[in-house]
C-alpha positions in Angstrom: 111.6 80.0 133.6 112.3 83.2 136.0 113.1 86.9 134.6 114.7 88.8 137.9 116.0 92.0 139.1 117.2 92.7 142.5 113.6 93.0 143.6 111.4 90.5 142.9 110.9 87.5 140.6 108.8 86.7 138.0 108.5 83.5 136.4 106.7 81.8 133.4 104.6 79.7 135.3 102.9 83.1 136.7 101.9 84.5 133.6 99.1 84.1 131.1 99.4 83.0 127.4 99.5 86.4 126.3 102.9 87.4 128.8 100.7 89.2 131.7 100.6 88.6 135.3 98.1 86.4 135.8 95.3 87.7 138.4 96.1 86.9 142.1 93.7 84.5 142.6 94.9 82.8 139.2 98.4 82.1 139.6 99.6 78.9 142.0 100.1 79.7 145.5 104.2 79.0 145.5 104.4 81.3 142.8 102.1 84.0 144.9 104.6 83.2 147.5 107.4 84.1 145.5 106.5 87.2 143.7 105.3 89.0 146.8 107.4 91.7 147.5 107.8 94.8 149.4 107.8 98.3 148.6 110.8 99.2 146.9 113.9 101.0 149.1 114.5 103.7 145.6 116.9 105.8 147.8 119.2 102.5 148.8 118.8 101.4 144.8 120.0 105.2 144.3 123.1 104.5 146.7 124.0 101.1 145.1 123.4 102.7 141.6 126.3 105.2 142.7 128.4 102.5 144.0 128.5 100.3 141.0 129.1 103.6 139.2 132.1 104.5 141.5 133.9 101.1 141.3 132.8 101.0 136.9 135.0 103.9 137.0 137.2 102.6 138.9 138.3 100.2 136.7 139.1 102.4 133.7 142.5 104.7 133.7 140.6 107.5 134.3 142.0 108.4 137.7 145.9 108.2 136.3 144.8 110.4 133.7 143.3 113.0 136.9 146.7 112.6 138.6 148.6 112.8 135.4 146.8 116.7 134.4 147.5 117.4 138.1 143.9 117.4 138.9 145.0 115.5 142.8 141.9 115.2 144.6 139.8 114.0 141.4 142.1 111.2 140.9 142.8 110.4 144.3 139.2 109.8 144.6 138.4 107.9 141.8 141.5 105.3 142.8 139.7 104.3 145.8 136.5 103.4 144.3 137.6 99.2 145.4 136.5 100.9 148.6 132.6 100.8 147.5 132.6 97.1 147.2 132.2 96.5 150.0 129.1 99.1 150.3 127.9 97.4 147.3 127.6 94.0 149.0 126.3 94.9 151.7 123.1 97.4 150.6 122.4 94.2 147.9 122.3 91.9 151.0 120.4 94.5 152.8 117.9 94.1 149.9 117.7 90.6 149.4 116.8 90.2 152.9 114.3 92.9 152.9 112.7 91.4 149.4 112.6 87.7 150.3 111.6 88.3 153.5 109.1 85.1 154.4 109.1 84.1 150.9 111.8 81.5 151.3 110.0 78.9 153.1 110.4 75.5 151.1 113.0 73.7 149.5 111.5 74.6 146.0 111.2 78.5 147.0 115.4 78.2 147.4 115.8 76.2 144.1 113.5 78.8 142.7 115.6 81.5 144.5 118.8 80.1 143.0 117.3 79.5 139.3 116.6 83.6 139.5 119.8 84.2 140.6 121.7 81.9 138.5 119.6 83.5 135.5 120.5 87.2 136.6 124.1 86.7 136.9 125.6 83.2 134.8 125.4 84.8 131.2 126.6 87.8 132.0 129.5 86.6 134.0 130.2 84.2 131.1 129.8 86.8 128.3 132.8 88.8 130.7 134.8 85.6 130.3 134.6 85.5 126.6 135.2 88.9 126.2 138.6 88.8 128.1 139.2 85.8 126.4 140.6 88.0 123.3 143.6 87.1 122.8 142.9 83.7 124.0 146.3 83.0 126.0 145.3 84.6 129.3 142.5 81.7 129.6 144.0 79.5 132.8 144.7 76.0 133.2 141.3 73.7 133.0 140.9 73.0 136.7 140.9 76.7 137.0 139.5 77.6 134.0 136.7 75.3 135.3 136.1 76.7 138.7 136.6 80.3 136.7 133.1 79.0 134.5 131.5 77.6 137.6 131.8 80.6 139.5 133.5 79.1 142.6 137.2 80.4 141.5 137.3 82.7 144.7 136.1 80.1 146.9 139.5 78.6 148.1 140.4 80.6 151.3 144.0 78.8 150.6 144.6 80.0 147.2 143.2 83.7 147.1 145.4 84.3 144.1 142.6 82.2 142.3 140.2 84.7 142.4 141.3 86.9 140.1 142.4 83.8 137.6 141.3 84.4 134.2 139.0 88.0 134.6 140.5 89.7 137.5 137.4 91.4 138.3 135.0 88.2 137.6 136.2 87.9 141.6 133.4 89.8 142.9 130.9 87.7 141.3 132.0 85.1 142.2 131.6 85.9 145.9 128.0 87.4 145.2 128.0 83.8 143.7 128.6 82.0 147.1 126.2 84.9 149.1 123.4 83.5 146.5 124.3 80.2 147.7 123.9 80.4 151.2 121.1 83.1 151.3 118.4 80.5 151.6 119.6 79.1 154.5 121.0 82.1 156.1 117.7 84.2 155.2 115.4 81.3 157.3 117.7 81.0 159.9 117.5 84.4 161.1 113.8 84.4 160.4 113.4 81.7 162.8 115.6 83.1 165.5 114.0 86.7 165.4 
């Protein structure tokens, strides 16, 4: 089992009995493999850390109430914090690139890649759900409801409306979702053609 944060990876399977990082020349080569990572990028963590503040705030009324007291700029501000999205995605794909750099070489170093992932962001995403659930009348239909569950409810480039079925802004995980997904493949493609 993995425990994972934007940076690196740490699995069971690399750790003693007692919970520590077994020594280096203890712990299976694939795993090695894996949990090699790079020096940390603090000051692009710092930006994204500001970015996920911006669009948090964003989503609360917080802005109105700005424009409401006549405070202009303030609110004015805070309503485009949508705009840092698309900052967001792209410093975290920055990252990932940076972080898994060589490390995705197998099939079972993207299945272990994915199994982080899926760990970092599924119950999360699914405690959302629940939470939005209350009342339960705005749950969707169950082909949507499904797709909403699976993460793949922004996927349809011919229903966009879809995305924002059940928690409107579950959307952006789901597309995070699908950048997870092809990562992998993308990641050792442009390793190979560099």
């Amino acid at each position: 089992r993995c425990l994972s944060d934007w940076s690196s990876d740490v699995c069971s399977s690399d750790l003693s009995a007692s919970g520590v990082p077994e020594a280096e020349g203890e712990a299976p080569l694939a795993a090695q493999v894996l949990t090699r990572h790079r020096s940390p990028l603090n000051a692009l963590t710092g930006v994204r850390f500001f970015a996920a503040s911006y669009i948090v705030i964003f989503h609360t009324r917080l802005s109105q109430a700005l424009l409401g007291k006549g405070q202009h700029l303030a609110g004015v501000f805070l309503s485009n914090g949508y705009l840092a999205v698309t900052l967001f995605f792209m410093l975290s794909g920055f990252i990932l690139s940076y972080n898994y750099r060589g490390q995705i070489e197998t099939p079972t170093h993207a299945f272990r890649f994915w199994e982080a992932r899926f760990a970092r962001l599924w119950p999360a995403y699914v405690f959302s759900l629940i939470c939005s659930s209350i009342p339960p009348s705005d749950i969707p239909r169950w082909p949507l409801a499904l797709a909403t569950i699976c993460m793949v409810q922004a996927w349809d480039p011919f229903n966009p409306n879809y995305a924002g079925a059940w928690n409107f802004v579950c959307w952006s995980l789901s597309v995070e979702a699908f950048f997870y997904l092809v990562f992998p493949f993308l990641q050792t493609l442009l390793e190979r053609l560099r």
